[in-house]
N, C-alpha and C positions, 0 to 999 in steps of 0.2 A: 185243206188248211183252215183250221178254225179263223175267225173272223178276228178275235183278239178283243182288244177294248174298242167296243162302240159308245155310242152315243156320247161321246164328251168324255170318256171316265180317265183321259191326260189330263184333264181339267187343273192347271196350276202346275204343271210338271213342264221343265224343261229338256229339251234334246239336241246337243252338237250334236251337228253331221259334216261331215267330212267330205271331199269330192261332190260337193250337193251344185254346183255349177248349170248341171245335165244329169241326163242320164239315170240309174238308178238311186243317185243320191237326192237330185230333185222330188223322182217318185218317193222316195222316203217321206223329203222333206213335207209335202202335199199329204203324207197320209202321216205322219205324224198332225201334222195341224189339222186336218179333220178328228180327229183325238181330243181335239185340246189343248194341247203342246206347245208352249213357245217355241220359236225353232232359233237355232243358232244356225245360219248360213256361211262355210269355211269353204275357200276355195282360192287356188291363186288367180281364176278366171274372173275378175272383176263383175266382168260386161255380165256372164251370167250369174253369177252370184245374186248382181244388185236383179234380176228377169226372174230368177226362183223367189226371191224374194219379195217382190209384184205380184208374184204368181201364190203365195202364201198368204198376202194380208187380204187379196182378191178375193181371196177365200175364206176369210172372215178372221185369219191365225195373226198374230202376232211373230215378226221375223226380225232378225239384227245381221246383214251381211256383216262380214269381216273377212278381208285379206291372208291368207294362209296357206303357207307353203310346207308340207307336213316334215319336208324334209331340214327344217329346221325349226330344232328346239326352242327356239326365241319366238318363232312365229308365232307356233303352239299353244304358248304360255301368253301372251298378248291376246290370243285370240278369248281363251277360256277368263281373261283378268275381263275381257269386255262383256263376256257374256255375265258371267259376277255382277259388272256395275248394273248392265240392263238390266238382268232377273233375278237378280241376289242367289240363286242357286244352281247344281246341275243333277238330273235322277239319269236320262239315258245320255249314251255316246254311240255312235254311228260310225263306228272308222273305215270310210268308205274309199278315200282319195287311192288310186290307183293308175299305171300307165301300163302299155303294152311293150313289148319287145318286137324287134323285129322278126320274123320266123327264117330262122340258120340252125344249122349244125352246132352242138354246144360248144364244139372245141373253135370255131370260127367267129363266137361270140369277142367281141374285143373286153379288154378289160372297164374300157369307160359302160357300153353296153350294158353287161354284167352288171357292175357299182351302181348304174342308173337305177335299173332294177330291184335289186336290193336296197337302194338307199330311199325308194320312196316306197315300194309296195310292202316290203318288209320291216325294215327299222322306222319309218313312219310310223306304221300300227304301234310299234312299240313307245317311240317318243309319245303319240298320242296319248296311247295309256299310263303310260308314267306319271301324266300333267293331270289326266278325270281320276284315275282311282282315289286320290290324296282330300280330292273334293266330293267324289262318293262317302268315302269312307267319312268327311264328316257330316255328310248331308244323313249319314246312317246306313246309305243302302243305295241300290239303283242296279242296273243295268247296261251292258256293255254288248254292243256287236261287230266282229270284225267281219268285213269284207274278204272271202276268203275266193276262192273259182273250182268250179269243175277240174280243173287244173293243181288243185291244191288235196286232191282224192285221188286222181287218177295222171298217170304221165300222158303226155302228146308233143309227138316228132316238133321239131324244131323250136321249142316250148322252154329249154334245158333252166333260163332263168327265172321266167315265170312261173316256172313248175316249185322252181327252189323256193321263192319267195313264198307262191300260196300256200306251200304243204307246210314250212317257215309257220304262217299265219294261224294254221289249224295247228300245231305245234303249243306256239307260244298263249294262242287261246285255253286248249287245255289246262294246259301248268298254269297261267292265271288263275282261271274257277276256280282249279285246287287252293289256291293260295289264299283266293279271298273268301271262301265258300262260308265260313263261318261267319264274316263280316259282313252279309246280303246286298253283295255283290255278287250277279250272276255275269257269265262271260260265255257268251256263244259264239260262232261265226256263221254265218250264209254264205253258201257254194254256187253262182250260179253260173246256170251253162251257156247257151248261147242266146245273147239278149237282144233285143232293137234300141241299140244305142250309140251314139256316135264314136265312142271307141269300136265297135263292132264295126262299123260303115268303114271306118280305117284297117281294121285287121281284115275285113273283105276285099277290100280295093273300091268299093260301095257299085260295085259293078252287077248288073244281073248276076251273070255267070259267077262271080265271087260270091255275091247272098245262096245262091244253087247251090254252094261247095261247103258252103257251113250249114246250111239246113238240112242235107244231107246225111247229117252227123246226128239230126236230133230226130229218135224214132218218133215224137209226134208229127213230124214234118212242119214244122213252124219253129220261129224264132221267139223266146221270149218277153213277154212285157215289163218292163221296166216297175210297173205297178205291181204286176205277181211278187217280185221280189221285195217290193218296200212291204208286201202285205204279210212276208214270213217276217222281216224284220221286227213290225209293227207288234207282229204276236210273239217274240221270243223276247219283247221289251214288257209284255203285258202282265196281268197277275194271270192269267191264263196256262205262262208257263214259268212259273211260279217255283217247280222242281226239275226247270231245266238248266243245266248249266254244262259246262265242257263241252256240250255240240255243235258239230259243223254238220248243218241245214243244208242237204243238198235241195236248189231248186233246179232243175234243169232237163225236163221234158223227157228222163230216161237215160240221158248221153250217155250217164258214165256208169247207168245199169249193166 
């Protein structure tokens, strides 16, 4: 993975992220702002929200937590109105916020299960982007990433919602690019496989023998860093990839080779 923009060259660019609470939205958030980057911190987890955001200006970045629940539109637009007054503009988005499903049989999925799913890993991305393209597009240009998963290229047994949403995500990311491509707006997603991150420790059981059972899966034999992934993001935001648009970035050790 090329390294993307180093030495500061975010310098005056800003980037929402999405689910940045934890986890790989955090790693984002930290490697945007070694970039440069002001970062917009969105999350409906308060406590971490305002700890990435500690964890950002620690590090030399400029941060604004804000309260945001993807799955509503009003949040959304609240959030991006606050980022406006702090940094007067937006070049990247990070649609990161995501939740897991239980693992069942698809037809034993309940209907609220199901909705849950779809109403924040799916139609979130999209609320998301309905609110950043409007403010790309008069900023001139930028870039967009959706959160996509291993999950969203390749099916996995008891997966039936989550599978829906992410392949959903690389879906509506294509048809975006197309849409905007003229307008320099680029739209990719990142796939990743199996990560060291606290949704993971939950879809484990955070148990030895549950970590053993998803490492298993990934022919490096190891679990993801959270950093690996913000560092594909970082370069699919970069002028680095400058003619890349409509791709979903698989990062993930092999799994779904």
């Amino acid at each position: 993975m090329p390294e993307g923009n180093r030495n500061g060259s975010f310098k005056g660019k800003v980037a929402f992220i999405t689910g940045a609470a934890n986890g790989i939205g955090r790693a984002a958030a930290l490697a945007f702002a070694r970039e440069g980057a002001s970062i917009v911190i969105a999350d409906v987890a308060e406590q971490g929200n305002q700890e990435t955001a500690r964890l950002v200006e620690e590090a030399g970045g400029r941060a604004l937590a804000v309260r945001c629940d993807v799955s509503r539109a009003d949040d959304i637009k609240a959030a991006l109105e606050k980022a406006l007054e702090t940094f007067g503009h937006l070049d990247f988005a990070f649609n990161n916020a995501g939740i897991e499903q239980p693992v069942k049989p698809a037809a034993d999925l309940t209907l609220q299960e199901w909705d849950r799913i779809i109403e924040i890993d799916l139609r979130g991305v999209f609320l998301c982007m309905q609110q950043e393209i409007p403010l790309l597009l008069k900023q001139g240009g930028g870039a967009i990433v959706n959160t996509s998963s291993g999950a969203g290229v390749k099916g996995f047994k008891g997966q039936a919602a989550y599978c829906a949403a992410k392949f959903g995500i690389v879906g509506l990311t294509k048809a975006a690019a197309l849409d905007y491509a003229q307008a320099n707006i680029r739209v990719n997603a990142v796939c990743p496989g199996i990560i060291e991150t606290p949704m993971m420790d939950r879809f484990s059981g955070g148990t030895p023998e549950g970590r053993e059972r998803v490492i298993a899966q990934e022919p490096v034999g190891r679990m993801g860093k959270p950093e690996e992934v913000a560092a594909a993001v970082v370069w699919l935001c970069s002028d680095g990839a400058a003619f890349t648009t409509g791709h979903a970035m698989v990062v993930d050790g092999g799994q779904t080779a």
